[in-house]
Phi, psi and omega in degrees: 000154190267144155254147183310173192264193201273162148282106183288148174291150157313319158309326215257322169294281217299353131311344195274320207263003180276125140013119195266167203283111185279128194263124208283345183247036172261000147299289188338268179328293184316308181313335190283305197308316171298310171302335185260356178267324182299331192271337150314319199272324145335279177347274208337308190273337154274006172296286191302326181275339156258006129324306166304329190275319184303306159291339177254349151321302167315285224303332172308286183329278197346295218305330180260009148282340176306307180278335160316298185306284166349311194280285180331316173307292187297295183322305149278013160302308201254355147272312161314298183266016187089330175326000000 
């Protein structure tokens, strides 16, 4: 069953308005945090820039297996017909 909600009491209002208690490892805690967001964002980038590298490495590779297939191809285009 619901209970009505509370009246706060006076003692309980002479709380409201004190100052809250500062917990002493919350510089500690900001510093971590910010440092593990700076060293994500560093990964991040390095991450990205060998992504970058990775690719156009493939596309490298591709390309010059691709001209390699081509040549071989043509060569025998030309031992077939003679050319």
């Amino acid at each position: 069953m619901v209970e009505p909600a509370r009246i706060p009491t006076p003692v309980d209002a002479a709380h409201v308005d004190d100052p809250p208690i500062p917990d002493p490892n919350d510089a500690r805690r900001a510093y971590h945090y910010h440092r593990a967001k700076r060293r994500a964002r560093i990964e991040r980038r390095r991450e990205r820039r060998w992504a970058r590298i990775r690719f156009w490495f493939m596309l490298g590779c591709l390309l010059v297996v691709l001209a390699v297939i081509g040549v071989l191809i043509l060569q025998q285009i030309q031992n077939v017909f003679g050319i």
